[in-house]
N, C-alpha and C positions, 0 to 999 in steps of 0.2 A: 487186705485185698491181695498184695502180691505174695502171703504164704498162700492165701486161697487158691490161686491157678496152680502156685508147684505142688500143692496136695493134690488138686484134680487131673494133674496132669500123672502123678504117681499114684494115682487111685487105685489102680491094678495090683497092688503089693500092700492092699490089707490093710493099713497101719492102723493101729490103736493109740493109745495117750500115755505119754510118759511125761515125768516129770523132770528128769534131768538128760539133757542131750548125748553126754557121755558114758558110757561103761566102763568101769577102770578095768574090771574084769577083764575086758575084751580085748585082747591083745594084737593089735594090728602089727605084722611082720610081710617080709618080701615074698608073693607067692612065689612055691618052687610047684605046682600039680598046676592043675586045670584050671584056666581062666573064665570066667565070667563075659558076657558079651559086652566091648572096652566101649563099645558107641553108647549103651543103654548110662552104662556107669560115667563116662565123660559128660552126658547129658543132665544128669542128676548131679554132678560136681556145678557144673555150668549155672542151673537152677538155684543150687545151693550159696554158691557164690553169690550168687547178683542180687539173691536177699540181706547176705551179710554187706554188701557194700550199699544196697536202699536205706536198708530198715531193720537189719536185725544186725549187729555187732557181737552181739551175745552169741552166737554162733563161731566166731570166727574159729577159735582154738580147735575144735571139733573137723570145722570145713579145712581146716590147714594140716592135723592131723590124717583125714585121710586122702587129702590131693595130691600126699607121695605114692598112690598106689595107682597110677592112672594107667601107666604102660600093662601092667598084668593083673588085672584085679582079680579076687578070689569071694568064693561065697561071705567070707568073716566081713572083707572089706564092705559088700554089698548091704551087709545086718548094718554095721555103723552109719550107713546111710541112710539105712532106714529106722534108725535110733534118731537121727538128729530130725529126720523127719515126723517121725512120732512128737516129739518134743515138737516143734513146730506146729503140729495138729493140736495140741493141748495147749500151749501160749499163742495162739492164731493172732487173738485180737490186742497183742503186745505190737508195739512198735514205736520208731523214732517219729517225731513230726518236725519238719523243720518249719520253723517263721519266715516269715517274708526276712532281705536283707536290708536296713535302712542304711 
């Protein structure tokens, strides 16, 4: 359910299904050109997070990876957000369940 809202909430960006959240390929570095809008992408960081601290863990390396880029984001950083989100769309129905505590 709580990947379901950060999907619907980033509906607007397309995503399809992948199966692995990261791109080794993709090489995340310091933008030095033209930033991306830092509200849309803290927003999506924001989202991202709050899933790995509910219910998805398996995210974290991914979400910790690109939440050095928040002061200047660039379109590359953008993709990797919407890679861990793909991923997310394709494991939706994954997640932690906690037990009651006795």
């Amino acid at each position: 359910m709580l990947c379901e809202k950060n999907l619907s909430k980033f509906q607007h960006l397309h995503l399809k299904e992948t199966n692995t959240l990261y791109d080794i390929s993709c090489k995340l570095e310091k933008n030095t050109g033209m930033s991306v809008s830092q509200l849309q992408y803290a927003s999506a960081i924001e989202s991202l997070m709050y899933a790995m601290h509910c219910t998805r863990p398996d995210i974290a390396l991914a979400v910790c990876k690109i939440l050095g880029y928040t002061t200047t984001p660039c379109v590359e950083h953008c993709k990797a957000i919407g890679r861990v989100l793909e991923y997310l769309k394709r494991t939706k129905d994954l997640a932690l369940h906690y037990n009651g505590f006795t």
